[in-house]
PDB file of N, CA, C and O in Angstrom:
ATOM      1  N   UNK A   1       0.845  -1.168   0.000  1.00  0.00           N
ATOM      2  CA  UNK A   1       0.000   0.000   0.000  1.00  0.00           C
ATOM      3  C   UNK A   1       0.895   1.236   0.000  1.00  0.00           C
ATOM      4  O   UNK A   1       1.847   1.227   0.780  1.00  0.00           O
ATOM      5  N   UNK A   2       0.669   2.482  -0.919  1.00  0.00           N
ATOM      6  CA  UNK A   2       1.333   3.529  -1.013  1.00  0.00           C
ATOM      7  C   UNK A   2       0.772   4.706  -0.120  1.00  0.00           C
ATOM      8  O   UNK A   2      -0.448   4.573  -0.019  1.00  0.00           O
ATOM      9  N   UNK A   3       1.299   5.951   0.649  1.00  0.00           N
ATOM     10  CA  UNK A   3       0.768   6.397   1.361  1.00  0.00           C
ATOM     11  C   UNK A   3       1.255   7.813   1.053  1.00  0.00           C
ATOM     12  O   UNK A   3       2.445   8.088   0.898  1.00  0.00           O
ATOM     13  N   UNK A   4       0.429   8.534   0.989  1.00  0.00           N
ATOM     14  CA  UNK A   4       0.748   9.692   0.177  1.00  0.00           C
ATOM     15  C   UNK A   4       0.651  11.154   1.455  1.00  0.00           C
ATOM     16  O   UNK A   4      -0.279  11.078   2.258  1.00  0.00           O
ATOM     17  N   UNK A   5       1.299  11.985   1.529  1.00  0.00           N
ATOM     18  CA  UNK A   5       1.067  12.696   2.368  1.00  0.00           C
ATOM     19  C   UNK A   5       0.671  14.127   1.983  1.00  0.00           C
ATOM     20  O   UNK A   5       1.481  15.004   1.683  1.00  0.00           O
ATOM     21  N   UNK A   6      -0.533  14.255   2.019  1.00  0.00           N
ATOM     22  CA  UNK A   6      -1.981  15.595   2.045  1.00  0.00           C
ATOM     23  C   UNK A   6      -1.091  16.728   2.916  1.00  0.00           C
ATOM     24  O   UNK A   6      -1.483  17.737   2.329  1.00  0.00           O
ATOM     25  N   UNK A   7      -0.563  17.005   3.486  1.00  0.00           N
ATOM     26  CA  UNK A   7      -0.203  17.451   4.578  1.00  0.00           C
ATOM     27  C   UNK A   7       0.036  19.350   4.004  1.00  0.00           C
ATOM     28  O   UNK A   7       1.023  19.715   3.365  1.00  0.00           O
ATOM     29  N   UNK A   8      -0.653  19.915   4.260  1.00  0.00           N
ATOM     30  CA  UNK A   8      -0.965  21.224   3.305  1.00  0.00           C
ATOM     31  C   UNK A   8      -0.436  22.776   4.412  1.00  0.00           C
ATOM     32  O   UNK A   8      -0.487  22.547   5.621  1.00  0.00           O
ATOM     33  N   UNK A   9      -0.038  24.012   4.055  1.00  0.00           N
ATOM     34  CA  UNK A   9       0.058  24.942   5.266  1.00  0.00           C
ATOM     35  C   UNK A   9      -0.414  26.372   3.982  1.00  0.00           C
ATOM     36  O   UNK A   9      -0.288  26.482   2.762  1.00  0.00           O
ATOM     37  N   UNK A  10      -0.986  27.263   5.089  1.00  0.00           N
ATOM     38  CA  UNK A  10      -1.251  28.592   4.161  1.00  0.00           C
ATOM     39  C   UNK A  10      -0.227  29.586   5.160  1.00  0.00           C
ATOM     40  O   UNK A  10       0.259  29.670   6.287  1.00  0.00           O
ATOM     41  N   UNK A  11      -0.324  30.401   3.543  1.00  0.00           N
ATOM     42  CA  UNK A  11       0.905  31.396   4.139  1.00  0.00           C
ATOM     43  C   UNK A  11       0.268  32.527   3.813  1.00  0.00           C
ATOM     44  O   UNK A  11      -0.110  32.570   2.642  1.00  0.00           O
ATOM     45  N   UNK A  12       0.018  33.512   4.524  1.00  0.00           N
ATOM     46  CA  UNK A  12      -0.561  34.911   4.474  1.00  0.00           C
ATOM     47  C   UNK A  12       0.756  35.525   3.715  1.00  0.00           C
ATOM     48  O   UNK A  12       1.786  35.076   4.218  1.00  0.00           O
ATOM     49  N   UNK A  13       1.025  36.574   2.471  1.00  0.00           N
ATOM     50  CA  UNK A  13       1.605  36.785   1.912  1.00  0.00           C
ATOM     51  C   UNK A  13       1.214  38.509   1.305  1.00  0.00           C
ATOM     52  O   UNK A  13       0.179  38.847   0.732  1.00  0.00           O
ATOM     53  N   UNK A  14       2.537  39.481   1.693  1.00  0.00           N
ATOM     54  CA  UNK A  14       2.346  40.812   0.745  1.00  0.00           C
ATOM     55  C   UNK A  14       3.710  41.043   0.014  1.00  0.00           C
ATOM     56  O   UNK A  14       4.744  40.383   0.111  1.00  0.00           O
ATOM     57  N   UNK A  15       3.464  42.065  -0.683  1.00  0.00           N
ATOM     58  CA  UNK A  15       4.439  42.556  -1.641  1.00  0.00           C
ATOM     59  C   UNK A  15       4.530  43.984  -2.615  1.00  0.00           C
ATOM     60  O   UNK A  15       3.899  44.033  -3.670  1.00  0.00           O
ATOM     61  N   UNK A  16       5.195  44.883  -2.250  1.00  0.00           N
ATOM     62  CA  UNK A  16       4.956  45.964  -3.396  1.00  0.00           C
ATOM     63  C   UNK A  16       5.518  45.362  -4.980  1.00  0.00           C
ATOM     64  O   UNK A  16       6.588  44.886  -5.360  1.00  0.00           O
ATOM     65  N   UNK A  17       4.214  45.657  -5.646  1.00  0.00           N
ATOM     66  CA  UNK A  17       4.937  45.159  -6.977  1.00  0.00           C
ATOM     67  C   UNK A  17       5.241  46.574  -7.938  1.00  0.00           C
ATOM     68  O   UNK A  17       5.224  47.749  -7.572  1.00  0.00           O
ATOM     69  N   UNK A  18       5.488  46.073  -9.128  1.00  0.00           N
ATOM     70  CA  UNK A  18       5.252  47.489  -9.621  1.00  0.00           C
ATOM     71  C   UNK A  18       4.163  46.405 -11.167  1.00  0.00           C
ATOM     72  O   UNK A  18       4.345  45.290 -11.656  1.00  0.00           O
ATOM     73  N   UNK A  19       2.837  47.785 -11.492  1.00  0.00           N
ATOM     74  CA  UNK A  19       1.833  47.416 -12.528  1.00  0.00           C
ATOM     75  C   UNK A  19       2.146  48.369 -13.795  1.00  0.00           C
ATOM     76  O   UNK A  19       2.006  49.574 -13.585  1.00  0.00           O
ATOM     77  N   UNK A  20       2.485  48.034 -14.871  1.00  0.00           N
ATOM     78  CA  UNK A  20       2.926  48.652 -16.521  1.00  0.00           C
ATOM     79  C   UNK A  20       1.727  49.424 -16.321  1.00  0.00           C
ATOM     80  O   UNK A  20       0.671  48.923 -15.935  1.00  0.00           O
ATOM     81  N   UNK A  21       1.944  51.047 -16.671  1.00  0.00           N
ATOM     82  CA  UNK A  21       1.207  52.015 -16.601  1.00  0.00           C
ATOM     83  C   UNK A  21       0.484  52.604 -15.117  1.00  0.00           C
ATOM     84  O   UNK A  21       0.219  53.766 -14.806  1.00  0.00           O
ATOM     85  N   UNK A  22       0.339  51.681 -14.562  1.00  0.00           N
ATOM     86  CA  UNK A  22      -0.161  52.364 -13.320  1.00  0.00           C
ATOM     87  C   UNK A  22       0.946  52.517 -11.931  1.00  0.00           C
ATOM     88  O   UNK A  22       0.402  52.984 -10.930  1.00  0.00           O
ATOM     89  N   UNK A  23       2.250  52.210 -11.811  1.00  0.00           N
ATOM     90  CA  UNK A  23       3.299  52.084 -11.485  1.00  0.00           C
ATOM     91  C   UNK A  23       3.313  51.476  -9.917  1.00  0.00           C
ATOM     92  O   UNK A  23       3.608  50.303 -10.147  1.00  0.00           O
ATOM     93  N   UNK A  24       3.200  51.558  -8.795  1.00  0.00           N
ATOM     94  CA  UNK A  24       3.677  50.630  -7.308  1.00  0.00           C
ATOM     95  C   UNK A  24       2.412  50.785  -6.637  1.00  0.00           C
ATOM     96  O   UNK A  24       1.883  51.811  -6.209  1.00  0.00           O
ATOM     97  N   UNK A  25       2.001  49.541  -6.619  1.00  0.00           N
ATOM     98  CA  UNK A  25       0.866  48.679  -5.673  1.00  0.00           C
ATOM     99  C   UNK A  25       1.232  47.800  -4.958  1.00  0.00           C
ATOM    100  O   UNK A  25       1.988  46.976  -5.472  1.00  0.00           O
ATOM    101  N   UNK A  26       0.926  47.656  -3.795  1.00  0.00           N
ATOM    102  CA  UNK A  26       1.096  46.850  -2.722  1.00  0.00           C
ATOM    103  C   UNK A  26      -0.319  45.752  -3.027  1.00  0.00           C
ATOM    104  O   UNK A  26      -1.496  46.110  -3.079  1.00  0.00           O
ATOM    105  N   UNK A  27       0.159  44.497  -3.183  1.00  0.00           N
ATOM    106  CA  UNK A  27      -0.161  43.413  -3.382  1.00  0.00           C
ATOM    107  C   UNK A  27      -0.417  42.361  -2.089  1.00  0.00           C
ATOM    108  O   UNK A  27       0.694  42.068  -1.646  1.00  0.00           O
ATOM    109  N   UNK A  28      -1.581  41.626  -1.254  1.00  0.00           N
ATOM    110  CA  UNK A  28      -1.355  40.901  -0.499  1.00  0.00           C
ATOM    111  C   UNK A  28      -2.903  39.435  -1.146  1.00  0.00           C
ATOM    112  O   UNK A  28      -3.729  39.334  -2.054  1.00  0.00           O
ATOM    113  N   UNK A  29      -2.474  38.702  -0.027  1.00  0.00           N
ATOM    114  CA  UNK A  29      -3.199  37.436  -0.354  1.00  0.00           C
ATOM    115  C   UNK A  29      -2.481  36.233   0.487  1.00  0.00           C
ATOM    116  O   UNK A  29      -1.475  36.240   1.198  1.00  0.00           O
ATOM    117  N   UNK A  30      -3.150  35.474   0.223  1.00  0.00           N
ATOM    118  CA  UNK A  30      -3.137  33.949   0.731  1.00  0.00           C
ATOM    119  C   UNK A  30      -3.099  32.868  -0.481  1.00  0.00           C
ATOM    120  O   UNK A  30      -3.637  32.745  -1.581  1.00  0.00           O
ATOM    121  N   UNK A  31      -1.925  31.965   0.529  1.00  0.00           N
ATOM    122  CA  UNK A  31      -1.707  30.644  -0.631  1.00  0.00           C
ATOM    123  C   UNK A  31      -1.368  29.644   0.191  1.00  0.00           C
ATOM    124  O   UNK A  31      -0.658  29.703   1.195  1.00  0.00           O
ATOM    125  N   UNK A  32      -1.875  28.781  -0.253  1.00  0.00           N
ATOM    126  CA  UNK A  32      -2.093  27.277   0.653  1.00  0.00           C
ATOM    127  C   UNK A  32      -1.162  26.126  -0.108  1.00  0.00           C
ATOM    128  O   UNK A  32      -1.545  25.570  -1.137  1.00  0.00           O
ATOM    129  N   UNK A  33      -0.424  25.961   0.264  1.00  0.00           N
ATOM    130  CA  UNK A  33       1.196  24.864  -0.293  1.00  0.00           C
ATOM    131  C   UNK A  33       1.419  23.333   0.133  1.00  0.00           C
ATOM    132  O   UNK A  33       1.522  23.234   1.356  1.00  0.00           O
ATOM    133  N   UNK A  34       1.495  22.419  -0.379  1.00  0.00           N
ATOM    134  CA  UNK A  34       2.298  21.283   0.360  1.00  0.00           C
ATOM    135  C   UNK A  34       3.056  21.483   1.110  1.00  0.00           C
ATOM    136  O   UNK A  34       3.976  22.250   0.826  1.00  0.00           O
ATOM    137  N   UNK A  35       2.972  20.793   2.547  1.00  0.00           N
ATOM    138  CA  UNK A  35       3.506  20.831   3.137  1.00  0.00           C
ATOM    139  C   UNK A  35       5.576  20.780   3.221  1.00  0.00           C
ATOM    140  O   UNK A  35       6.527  21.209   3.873  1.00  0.00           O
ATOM    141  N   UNK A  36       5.324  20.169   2.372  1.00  0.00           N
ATOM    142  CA  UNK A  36       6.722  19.959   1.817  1.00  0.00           C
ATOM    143  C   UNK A  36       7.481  21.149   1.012  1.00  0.00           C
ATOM    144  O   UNK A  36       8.702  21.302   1.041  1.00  0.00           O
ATOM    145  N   UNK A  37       6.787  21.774   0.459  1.00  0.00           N
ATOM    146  CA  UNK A  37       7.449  23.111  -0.192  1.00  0.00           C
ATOM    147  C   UNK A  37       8.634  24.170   0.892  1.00  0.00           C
ATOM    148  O   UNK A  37       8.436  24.737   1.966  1.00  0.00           O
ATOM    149  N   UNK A  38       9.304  24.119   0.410  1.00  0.00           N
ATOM    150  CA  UNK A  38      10.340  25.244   0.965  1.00  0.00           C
ATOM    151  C   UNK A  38       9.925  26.245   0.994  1.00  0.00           C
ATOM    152  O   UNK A  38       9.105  26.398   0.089  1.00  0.00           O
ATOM    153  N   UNK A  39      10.116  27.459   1.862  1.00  0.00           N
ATOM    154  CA  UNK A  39      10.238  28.825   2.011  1.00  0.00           C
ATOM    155  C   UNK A  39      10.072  29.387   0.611  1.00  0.00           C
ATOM    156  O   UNK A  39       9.081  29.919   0.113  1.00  0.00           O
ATOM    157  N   UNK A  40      11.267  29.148   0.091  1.00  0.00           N
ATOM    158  CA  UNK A  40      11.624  29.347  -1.184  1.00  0.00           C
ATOM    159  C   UNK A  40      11.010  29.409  -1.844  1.00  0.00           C
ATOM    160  O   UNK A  40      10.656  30.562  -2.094  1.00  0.00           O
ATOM    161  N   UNK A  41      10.371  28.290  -2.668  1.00  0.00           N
ATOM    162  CA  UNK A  41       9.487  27.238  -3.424  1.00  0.00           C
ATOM    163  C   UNK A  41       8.434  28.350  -3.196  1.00  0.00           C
ATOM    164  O   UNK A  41       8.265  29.062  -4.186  1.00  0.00           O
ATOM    165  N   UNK A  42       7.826  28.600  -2.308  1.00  0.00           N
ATOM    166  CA  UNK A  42       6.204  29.342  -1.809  1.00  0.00           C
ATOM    167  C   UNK A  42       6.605  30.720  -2.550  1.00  0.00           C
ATOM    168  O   UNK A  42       5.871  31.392  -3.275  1.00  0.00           O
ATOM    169  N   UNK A  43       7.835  30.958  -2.225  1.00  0.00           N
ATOM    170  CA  UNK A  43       7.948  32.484  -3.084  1.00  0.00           C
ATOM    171  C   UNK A  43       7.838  32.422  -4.638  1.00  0.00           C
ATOM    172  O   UNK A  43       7.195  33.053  -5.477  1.00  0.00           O
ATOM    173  N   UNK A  44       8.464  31.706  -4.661  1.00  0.00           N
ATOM    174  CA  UNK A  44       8.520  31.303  -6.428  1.00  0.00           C
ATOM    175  C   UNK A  44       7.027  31.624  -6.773  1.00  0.00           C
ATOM    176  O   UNK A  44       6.681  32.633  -7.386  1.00  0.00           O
ATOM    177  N   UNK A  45       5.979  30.421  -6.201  1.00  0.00           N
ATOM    178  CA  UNK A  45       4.511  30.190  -6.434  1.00  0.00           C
ATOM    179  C   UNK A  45       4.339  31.204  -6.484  1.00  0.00           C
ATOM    180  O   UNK A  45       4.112  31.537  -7.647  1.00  0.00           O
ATOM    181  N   UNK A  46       4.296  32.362  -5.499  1.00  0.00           N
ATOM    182  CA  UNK A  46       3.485  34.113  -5.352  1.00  0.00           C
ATOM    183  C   UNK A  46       4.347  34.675  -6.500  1.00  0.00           C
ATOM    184  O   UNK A  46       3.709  35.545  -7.094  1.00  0.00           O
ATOM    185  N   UNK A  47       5.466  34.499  -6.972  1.00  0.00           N
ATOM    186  CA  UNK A  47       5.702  35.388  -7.595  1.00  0.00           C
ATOM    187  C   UNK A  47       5.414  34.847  -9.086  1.00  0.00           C
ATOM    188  O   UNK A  47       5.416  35.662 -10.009  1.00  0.00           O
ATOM    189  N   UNK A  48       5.185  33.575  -9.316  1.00  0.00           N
ATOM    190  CA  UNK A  48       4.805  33.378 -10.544  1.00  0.00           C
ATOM    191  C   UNK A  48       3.242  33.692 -10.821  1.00  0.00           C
ATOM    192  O   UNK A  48       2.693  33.780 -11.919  1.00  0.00           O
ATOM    193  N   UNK A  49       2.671  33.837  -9.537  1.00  0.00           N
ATOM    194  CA  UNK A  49       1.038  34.419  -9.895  1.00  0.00           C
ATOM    195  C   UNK A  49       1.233  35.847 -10.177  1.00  0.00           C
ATOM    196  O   UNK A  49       0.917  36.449 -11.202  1.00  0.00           O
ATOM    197  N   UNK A  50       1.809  36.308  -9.101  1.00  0.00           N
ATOM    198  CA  UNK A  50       2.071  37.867  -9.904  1.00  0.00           C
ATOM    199  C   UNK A  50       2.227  38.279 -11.153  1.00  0.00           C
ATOM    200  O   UNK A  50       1.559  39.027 -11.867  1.00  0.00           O
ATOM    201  N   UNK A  51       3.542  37.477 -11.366  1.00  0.00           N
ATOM    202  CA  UNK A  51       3.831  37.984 -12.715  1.00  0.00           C
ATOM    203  C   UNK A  51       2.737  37.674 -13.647  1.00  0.00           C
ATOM    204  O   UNK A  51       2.257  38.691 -14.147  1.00  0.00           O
ATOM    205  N   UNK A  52       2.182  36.530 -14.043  1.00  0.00           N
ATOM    206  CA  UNK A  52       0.624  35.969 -14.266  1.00  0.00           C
ATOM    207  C   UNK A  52      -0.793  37.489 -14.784  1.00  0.00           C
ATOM    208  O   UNK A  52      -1.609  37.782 -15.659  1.00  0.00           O
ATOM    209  N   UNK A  53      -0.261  37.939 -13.580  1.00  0.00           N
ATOM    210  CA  UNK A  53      -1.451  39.117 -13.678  1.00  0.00           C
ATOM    211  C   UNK A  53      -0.617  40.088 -14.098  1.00  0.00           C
ATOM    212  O   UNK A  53      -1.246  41.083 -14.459  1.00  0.00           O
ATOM    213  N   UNK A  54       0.929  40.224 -14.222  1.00  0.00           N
ATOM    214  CA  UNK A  54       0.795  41.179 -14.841  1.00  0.00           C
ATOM    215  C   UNK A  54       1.711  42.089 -14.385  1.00  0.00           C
ATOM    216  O   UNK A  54       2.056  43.102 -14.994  1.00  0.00           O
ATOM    217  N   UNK A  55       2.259  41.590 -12.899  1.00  0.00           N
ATOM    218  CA  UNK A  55       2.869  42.403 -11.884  1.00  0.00           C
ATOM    219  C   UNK A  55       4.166  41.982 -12.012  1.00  0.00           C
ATOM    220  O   UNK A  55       4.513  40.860 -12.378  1.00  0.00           O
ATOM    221  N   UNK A  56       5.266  43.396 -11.540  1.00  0.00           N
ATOM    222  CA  UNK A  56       6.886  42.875 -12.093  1.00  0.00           C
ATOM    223  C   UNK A  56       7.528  43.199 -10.325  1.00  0.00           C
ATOM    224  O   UNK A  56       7.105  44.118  -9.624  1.00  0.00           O
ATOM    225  N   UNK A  57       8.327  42.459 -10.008  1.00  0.00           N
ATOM    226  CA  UNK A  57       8.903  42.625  -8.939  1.00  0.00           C
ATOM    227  C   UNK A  57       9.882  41.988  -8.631  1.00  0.00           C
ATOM    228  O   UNK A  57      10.485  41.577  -9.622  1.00  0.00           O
ATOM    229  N   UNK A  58      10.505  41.600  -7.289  1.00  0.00           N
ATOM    230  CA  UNK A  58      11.854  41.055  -6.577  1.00  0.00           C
ATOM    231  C   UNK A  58      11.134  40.194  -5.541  1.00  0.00           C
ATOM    232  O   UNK A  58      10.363  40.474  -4.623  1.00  0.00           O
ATOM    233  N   UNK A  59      11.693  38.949  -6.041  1.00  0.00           N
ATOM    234  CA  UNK A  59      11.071  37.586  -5.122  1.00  0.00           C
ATOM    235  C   UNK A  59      11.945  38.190  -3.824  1.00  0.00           C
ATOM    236  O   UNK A  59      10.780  37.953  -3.508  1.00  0.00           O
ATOM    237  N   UNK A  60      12.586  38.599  -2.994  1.00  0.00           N
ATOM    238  CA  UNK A  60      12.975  39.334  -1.895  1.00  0.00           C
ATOM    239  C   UNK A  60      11.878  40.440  -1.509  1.00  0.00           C
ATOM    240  O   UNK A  60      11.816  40.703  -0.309  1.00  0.00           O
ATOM    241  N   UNK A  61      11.269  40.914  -2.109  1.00  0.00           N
ATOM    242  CA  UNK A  61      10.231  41.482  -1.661  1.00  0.00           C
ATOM    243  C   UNK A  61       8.722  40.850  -1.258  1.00  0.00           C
ATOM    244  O   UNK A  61       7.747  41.599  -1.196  1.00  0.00           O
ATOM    245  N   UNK A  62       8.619  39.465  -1.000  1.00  0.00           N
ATOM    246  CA  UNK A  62       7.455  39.067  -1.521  1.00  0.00           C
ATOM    247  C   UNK A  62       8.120  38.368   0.112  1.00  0.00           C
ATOM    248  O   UNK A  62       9.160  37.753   0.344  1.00  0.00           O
ATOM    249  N   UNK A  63       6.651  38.929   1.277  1.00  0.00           N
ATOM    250  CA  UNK A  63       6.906  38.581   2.684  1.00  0.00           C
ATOM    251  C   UNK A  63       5.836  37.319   2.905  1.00  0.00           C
ATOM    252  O   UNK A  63       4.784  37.328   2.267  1.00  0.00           O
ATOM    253  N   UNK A  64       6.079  36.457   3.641  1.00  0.00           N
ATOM    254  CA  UNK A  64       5.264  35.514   4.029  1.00  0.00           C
ATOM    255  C   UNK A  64       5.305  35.129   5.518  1.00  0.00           C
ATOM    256  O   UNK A  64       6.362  35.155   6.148  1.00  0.00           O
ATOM    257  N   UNK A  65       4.195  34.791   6.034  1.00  0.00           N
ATOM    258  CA  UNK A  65       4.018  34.446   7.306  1.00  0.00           C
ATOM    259  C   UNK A  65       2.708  33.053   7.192  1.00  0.00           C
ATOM    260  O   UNK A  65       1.620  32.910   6.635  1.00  0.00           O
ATOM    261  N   UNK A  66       3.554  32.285   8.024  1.00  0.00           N
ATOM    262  CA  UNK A  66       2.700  30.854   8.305  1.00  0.00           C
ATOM    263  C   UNK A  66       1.239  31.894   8.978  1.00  0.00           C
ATOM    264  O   UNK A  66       1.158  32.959   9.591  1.00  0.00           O
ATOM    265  N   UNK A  67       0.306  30.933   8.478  1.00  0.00           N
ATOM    266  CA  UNK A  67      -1.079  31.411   9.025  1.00  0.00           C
ATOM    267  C   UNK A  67      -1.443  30.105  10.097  1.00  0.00           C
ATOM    268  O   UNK A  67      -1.150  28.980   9.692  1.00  0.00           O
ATOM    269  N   UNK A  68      -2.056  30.238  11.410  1.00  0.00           N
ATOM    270  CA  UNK A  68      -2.665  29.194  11.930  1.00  0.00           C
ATOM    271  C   UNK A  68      -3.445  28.479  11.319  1.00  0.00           C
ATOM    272  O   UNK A  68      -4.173  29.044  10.503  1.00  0.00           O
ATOM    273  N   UNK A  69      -3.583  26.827  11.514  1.00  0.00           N
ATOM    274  CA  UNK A  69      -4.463  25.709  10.944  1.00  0.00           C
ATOM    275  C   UNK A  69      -5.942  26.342  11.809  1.00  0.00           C
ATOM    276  O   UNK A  69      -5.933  26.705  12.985  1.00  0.00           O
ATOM    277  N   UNK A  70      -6.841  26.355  11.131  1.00  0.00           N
ATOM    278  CA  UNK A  70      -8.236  26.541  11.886  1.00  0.00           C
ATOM    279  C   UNK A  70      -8.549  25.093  12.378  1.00  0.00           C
ATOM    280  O   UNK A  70      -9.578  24.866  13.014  1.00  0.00           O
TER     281      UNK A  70
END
């Protein structure tokens, strides 16, 4: 039997980005990761949604904090 581990954490997350034409917005949100993901890894994720929408920035700028399990 294979046993797979669900094991999930959210990270409350902000960031000033900068938006083409409208120039520096502060960006925040929530993202919920495998447990297994690195620090790192979670930044990558936020910053590849950013860029996604549109937003240009410095994965050093992009703050995260573990959120409590409800």
């Amino acid at each position: 039997m294979t046993s797979t581990n669900t094991a999930r954490l959210t990270y409350a997350w902000d960031a000033w980005v900068s938006m083409p034409g409208q120039g520096r917005a502060f960006a925040h949100g929530t993202v919920t990761v495998p447990a297994s993901y690195c620090w790192t890894h979670v930044q990558r994720e936020v910053g590849a949604w950013l860029g996604a929408q549109g937003a240009t920035g410095r994965l050093a700028d992009i703050h995260l904090q573990l959120t409590p399990q409800a």
